[in-house]
DOPA-849485 format. One line per field, with one value per atom (N, C-alpha, C): residue number from 1; residue in one letter; atom name; x, y, z. Coordinates in steps of 0.1 Angstrom, whole numbers, m for minus. Atoms other than C-alpha are relative to their C-alpha. Layout:
// residues N
k: (NUM_...) .
r: (a_...) .
a: (CA_...) .
east: (X_...) .
north: (Y_...) .
up: (Z_...) .
END
This chain:
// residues 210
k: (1_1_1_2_2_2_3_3_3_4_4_4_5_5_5_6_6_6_7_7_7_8_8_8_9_9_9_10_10_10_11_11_11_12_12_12_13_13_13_14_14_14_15_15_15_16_16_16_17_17_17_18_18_18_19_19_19_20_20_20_21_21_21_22_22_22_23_23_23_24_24_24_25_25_25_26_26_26_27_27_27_28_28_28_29_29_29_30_30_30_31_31_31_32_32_32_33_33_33_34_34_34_35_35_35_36_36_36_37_37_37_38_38_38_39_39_39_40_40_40_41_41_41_42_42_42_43_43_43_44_44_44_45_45_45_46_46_46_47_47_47_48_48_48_49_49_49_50_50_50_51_51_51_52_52_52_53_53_53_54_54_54_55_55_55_56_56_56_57_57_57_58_58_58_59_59_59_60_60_60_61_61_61_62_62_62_63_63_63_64_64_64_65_65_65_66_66_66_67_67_67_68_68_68_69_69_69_70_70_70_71_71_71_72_72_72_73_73_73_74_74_74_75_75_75_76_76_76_77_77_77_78_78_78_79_79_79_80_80_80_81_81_81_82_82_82_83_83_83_84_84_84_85_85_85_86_86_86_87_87_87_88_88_88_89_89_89_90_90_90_91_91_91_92_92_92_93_93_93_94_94_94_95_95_95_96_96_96_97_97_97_98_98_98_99_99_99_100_100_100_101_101_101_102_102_102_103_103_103_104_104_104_105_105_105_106_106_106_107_107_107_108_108_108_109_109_109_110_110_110_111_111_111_112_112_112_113_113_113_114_114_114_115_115_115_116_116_116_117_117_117_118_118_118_119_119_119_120_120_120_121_121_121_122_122_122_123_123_123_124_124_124_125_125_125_126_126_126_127_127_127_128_128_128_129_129_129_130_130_130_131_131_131_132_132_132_133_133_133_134_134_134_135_135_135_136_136_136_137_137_137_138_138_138_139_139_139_140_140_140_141_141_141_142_142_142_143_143_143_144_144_144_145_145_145_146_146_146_147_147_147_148_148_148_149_149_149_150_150_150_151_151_151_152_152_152_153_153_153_154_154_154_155_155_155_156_156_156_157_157_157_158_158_158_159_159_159_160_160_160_161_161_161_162_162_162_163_163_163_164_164_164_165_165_165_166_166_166_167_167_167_168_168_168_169_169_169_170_170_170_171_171_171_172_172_172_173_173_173_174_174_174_175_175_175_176_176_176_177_177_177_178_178_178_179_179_179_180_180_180_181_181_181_182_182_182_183_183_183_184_184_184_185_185_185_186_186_186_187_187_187_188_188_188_189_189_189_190_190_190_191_191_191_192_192_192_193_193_193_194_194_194_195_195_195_196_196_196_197_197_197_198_198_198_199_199_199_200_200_200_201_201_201_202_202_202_203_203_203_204_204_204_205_205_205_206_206_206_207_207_207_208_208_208_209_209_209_210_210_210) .
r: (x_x_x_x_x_x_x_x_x_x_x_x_x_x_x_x_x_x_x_x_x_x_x_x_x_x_x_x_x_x_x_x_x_x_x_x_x_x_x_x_x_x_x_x_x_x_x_x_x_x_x_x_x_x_x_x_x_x_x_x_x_x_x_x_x_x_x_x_x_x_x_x_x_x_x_x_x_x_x_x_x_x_x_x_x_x_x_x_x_x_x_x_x_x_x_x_x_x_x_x_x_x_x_x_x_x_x_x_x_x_x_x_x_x_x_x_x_x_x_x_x_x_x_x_x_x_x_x_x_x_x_x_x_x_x_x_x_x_x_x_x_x_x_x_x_x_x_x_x_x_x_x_x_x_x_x_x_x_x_x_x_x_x_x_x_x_x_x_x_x_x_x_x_x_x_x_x_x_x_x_x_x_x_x_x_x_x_x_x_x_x_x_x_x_x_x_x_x_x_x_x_x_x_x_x_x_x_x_x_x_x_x_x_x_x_x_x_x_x_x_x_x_x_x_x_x_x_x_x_x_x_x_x_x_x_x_x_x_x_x_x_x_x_x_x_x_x_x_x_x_x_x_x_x_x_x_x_x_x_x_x_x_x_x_x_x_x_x_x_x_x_x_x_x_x_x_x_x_x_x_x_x_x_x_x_x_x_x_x_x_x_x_x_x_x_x_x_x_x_x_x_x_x_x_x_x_x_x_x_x_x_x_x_x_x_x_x_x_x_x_x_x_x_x_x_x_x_x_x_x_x_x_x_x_x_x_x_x_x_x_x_x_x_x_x_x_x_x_x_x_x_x_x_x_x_x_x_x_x_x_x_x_x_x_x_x_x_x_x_x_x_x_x_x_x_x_x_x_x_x_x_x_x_x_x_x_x_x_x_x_x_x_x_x_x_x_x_x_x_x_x_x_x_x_x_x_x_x_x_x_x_x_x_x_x_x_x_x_x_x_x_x_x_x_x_x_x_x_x_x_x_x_x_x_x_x_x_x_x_x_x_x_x_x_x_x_x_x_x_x_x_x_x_x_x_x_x_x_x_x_x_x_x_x_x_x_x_x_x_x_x_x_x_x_x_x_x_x_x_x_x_x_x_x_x_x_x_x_x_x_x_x_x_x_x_x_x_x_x_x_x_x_x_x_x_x_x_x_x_x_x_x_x_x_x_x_x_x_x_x_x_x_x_x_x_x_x_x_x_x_x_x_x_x_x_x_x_x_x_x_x_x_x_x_x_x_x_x_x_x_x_x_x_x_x_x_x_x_x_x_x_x_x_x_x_x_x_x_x_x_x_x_x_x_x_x_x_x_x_x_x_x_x_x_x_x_x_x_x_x_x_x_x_x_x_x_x_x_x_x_x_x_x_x_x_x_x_x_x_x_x_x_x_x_x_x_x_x_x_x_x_x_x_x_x_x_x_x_x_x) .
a: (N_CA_C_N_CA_C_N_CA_C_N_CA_C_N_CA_C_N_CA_C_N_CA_C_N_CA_C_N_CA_C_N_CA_C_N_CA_C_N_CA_C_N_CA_C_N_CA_C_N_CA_C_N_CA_C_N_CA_C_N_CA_C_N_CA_C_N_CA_C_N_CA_C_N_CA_C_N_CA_C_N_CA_C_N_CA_C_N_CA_C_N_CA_C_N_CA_C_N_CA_C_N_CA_C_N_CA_C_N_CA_C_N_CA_C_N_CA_C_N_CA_C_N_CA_C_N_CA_C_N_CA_C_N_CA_C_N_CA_C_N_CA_C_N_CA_C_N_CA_C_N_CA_C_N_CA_C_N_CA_C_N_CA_C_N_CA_C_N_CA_C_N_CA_C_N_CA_C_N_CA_C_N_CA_C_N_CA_C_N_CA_C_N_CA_C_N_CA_C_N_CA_C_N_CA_C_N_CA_C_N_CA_C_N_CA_C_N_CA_C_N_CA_C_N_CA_C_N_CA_C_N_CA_C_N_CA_C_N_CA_C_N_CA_C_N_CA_C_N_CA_C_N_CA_C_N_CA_C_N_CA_C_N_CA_C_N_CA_C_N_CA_C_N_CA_C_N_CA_C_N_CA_C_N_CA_C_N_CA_C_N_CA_C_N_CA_C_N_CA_C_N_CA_C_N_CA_C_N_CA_C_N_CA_C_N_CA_C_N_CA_C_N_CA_C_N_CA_C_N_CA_C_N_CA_C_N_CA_C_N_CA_C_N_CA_C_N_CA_C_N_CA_C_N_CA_C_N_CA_C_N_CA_C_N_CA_C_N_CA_C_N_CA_C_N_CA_C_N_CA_C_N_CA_C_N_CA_C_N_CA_C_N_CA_C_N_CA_C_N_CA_C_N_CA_C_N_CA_C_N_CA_C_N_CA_C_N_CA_C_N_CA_C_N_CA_C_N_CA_C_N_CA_C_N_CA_C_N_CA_C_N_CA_C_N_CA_C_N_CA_C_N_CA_C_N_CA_C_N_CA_C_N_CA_C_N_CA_C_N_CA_C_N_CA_C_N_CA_C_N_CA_C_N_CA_C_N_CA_C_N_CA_C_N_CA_C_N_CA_C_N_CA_C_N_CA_C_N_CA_C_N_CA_C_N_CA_C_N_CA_C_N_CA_C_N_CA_C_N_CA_C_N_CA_C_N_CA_C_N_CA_C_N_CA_C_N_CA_C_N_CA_C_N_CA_C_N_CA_C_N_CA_C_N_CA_C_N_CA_C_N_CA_C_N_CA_C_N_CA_C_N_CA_C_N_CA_C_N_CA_C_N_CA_C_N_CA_C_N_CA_C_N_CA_C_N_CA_C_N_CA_C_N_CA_C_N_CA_C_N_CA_C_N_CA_C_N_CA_C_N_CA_C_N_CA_C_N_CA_C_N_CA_C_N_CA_C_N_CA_C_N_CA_C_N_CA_C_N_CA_C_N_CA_C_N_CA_C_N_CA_C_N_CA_C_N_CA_C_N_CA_C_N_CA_C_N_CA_C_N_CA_C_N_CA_C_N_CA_C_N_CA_C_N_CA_C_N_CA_C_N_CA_C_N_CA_C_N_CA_C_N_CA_C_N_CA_C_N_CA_C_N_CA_C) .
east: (m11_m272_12_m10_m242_11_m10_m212_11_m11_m186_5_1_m198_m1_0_m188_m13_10_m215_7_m3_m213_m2_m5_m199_m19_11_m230_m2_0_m241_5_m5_m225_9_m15_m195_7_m5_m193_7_m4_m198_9_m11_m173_12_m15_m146_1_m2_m153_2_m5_m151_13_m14_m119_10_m12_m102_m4_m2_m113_7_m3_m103_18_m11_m68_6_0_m69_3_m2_m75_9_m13_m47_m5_4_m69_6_m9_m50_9_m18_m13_2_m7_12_9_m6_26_m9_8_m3_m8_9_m15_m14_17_m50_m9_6_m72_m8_15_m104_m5_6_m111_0_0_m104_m13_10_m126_m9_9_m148_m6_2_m151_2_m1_m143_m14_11_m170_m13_11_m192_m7_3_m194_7_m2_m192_18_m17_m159_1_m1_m167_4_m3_m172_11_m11_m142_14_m7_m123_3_3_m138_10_m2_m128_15_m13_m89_2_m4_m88_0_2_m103_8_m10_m79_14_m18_m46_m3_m3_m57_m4_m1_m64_9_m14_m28_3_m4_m37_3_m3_m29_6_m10_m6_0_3_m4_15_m14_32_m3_m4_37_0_1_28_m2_4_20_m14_11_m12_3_3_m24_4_m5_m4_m4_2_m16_12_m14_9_5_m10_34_3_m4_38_10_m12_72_m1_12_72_5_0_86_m12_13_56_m15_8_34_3_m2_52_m5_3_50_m19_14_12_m10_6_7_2_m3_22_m11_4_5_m17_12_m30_0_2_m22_m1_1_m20_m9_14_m50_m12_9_m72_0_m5_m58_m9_4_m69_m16_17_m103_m11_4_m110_m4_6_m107_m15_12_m131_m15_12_m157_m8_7_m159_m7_9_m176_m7_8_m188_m11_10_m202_m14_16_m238_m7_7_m267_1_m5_m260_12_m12_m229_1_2_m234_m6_7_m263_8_m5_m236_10_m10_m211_m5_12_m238_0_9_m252_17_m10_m214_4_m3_m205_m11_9_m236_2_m3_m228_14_m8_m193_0_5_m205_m4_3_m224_11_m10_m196_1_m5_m175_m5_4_m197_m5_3_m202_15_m14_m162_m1_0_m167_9_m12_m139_0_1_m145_m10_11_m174_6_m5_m149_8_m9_m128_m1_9_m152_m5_5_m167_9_m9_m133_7_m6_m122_m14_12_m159_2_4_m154_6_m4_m128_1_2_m137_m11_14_m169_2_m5_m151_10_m7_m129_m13_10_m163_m8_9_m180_10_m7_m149_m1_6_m168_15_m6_m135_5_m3_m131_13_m16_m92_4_m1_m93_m6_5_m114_7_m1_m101_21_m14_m62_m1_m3_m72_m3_1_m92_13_m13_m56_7_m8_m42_0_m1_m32_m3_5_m50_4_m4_m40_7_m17_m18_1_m4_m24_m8_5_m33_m17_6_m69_m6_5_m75_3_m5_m57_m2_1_m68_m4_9_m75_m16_14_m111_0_m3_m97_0_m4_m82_m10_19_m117_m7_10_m134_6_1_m115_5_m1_m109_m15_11_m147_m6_1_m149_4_0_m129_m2_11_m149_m10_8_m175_5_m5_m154_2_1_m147_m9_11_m178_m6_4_m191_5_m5_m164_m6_6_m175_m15_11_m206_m9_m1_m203_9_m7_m182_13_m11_m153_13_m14_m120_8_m13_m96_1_1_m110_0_0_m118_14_m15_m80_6_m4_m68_m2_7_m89_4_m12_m76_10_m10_m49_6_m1_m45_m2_4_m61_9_m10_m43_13_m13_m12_4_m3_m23_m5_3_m32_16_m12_3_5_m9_17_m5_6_m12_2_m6_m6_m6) .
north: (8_189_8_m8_200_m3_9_194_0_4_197_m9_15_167_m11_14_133_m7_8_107_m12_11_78_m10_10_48_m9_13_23_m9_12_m6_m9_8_m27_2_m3_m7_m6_3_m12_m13_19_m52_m2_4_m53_0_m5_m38_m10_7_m60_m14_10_m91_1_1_m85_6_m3_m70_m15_17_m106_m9_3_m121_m3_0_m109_m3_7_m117_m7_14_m150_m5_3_m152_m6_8_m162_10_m15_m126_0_0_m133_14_m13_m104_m4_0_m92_m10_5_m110_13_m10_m86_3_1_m77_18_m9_m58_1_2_m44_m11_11_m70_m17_14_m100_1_m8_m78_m5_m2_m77_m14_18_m114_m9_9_m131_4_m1_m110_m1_m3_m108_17_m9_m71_9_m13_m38_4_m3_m26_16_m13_7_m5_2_m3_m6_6_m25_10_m13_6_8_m6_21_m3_8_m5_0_0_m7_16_m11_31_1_6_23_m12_11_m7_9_m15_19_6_m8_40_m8_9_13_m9_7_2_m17_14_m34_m1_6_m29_14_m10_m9_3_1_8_5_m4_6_6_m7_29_m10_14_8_m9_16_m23_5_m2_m17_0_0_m25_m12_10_m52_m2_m2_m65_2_m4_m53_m13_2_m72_5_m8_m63_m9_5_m69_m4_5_m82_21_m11_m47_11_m7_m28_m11_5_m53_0_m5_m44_17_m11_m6_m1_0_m9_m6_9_m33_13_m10_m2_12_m10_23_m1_8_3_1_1_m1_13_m17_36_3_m6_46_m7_7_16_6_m1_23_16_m16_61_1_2_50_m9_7_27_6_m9_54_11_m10_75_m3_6_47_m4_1_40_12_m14_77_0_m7_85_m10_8_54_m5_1_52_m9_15_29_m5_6_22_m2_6_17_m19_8_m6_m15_14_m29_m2_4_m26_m10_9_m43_m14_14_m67_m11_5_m80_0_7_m84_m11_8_m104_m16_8_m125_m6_m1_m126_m11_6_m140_m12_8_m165_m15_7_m181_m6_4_m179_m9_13_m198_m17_19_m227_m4_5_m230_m1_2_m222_5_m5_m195_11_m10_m178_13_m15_m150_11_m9_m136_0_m4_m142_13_m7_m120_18_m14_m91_6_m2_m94_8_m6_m89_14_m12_m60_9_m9_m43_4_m2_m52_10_m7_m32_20_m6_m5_7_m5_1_9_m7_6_16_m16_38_4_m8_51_0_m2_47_9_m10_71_14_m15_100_8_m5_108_0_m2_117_0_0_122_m15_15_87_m10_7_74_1_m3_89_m10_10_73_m12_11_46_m11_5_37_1_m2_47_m15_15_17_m14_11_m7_m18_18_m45_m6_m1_m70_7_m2_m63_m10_6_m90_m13_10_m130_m8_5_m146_m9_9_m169_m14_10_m197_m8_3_m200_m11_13_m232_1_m1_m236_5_m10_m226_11_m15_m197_6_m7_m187_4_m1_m193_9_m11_m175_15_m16_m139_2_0_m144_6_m5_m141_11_m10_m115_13_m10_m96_6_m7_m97_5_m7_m90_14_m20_m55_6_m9_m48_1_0_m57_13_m4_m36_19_m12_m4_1_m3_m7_m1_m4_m7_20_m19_29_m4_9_7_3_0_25_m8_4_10_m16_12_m24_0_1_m16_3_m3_m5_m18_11_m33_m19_9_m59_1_m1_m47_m3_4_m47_m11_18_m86_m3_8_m91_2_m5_m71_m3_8_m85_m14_7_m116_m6_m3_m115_m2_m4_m106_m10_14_m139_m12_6_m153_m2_3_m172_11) .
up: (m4_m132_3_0_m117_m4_7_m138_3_m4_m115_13_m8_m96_m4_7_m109_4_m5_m112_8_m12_m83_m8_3_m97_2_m7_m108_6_m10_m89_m10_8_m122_5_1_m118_11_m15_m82_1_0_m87_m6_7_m112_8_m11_m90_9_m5_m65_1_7_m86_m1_8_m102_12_m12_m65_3_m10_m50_m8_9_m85_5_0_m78_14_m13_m39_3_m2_m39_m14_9_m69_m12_16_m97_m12_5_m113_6_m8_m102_m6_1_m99_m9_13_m133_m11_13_m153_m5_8_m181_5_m4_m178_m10_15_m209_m1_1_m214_m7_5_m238_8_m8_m211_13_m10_m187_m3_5_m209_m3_2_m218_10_m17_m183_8_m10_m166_m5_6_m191_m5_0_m194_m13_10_m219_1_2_m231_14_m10_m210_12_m11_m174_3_3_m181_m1_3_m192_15_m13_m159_14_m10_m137_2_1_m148_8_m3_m141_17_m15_m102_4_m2_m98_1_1_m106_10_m7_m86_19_m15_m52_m4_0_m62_m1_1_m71_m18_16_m112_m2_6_m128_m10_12_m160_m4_5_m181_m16_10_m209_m15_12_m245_5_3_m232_14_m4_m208_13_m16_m173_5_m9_m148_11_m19_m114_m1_m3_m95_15_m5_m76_15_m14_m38_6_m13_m19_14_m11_11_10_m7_20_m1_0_5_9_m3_24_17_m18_60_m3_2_47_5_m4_40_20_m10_73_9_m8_95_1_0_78_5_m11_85_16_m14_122_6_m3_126_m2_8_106_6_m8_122_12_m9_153_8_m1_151_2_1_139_11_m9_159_19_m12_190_m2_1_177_m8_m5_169_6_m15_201_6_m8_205_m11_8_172_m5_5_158_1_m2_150_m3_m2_150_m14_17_110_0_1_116_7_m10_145_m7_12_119_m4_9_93_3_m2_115_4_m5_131_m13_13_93_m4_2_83_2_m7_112_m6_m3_106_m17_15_64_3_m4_79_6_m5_98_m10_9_66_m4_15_39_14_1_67_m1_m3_76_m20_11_34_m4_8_28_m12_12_6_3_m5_6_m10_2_m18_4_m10_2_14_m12_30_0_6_17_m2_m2_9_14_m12_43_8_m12_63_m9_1_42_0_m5_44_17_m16_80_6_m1_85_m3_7_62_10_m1_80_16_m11_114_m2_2_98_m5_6_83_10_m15_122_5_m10_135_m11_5_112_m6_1_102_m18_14_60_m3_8_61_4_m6_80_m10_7_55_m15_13_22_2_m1_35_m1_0_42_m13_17_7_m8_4_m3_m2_0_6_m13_10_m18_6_m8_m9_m14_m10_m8_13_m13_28_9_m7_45_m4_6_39_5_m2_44_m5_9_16_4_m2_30_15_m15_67_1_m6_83_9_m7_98_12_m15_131_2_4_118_1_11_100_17_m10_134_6_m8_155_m9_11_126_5_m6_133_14_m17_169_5_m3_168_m3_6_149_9_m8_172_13_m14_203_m3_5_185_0_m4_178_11_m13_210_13_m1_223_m7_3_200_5_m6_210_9_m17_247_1_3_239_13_m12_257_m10_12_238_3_m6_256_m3_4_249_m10_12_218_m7_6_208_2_m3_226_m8_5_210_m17_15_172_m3_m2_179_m2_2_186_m8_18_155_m8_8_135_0_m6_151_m7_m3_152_m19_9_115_m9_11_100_m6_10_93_m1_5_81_m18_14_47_m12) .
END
């Protein structure tokens, strides 16, 4: 074993993380509510450890905070750190997004397919916390098709929330949807110009959603 390579987060750990970021998302974990291994641990059902784990992974993707004597807080975003984050997204998408349109490969391409099609479900059931996972995977998956590691390792940076999807009307839902697939459609014609263009709108058209 080599011991100056961490082990890769279990598939528990994973699920947990992704529980408790949608948790705080969709506002069932308001900003400035405490949050303790032992509620972790008792809410999800799980060990005092990965719980332990999980707080340290949350601090450091900027949705919980840890104060000095009294523990870990979701954190609280202004609306100024929520224009900050929105900027710094549009750049970093923006970036990736040109060099999906060259780089991106046929597993990327499924991954974005089998999202879209994952998307589709939740909405016609109105499951909004698998909506939720989907459109930030979705995104996610397009900086990791522009092959780019500093593009990727910034943008996990980001502190999520940044922008609102929990609340959309069915319209809404349908068309975030559609233009999902216009993008990928778009990357995977190797059409940048469309494909910038078509982000763009979204991501625009996205900002002052509730």
């Amino acid at each position: 074993m080599n011991r100056f390579i961490p082990n890769a987060p279990s598939t528990q750990q994973v699920d947990l993380c992704h529980r408790l970021r949608e948790a705080i998302i969709l506002g069932h974990l308001q900003g400035g509510q405490r949050i303790t291994e032992k509620f972790i641990s008792e809410e999800m059902g799980v060990k005092r450890g990965p719980a332990r784990e999980s707080l340290l992974i949350l601090e450091g993707q900027g949705l919980i905070r840890k104060v000095p004597s009294l523990g870990y807080f979701v954190e609280s975003h202004s609306e100024e750190d929520v224009r900050d984050a929105y900027e710094i997204r549009l750049a970093i998408e923006t970036q990736a997004i040109r060099r999906a349109a060259t780089n991106a490969e046929r597993e990327n391409l499924i991954r974005l397919e089998l999202l879209c099609e994952e998307e589709d479900a939740a909405n016609k059931r109105d499951d909004r916390a698998v909506r939720v996972r989907i459109d930030l995977e979705f995104h996610k998956e397009i900086v990791r098709a522009s092959r780019s590691s500093v593009l990727e390792r910034t943008y996990a940076a980001l502190a999520r929330p940044i922008y609102g999807i929990v609340s959309l009307s069915r319209q809404r839902v349908e068309v975030v949807a559609e233009q999902h697939r216009n993008i990928l459609a778009a990357i995977r014609a190797r059409d940048e110009a469309l494909a910038v263009k078509l982000l763009l709108e979204h991501i625009e058209s996205r900002k002052d959603d509730p």
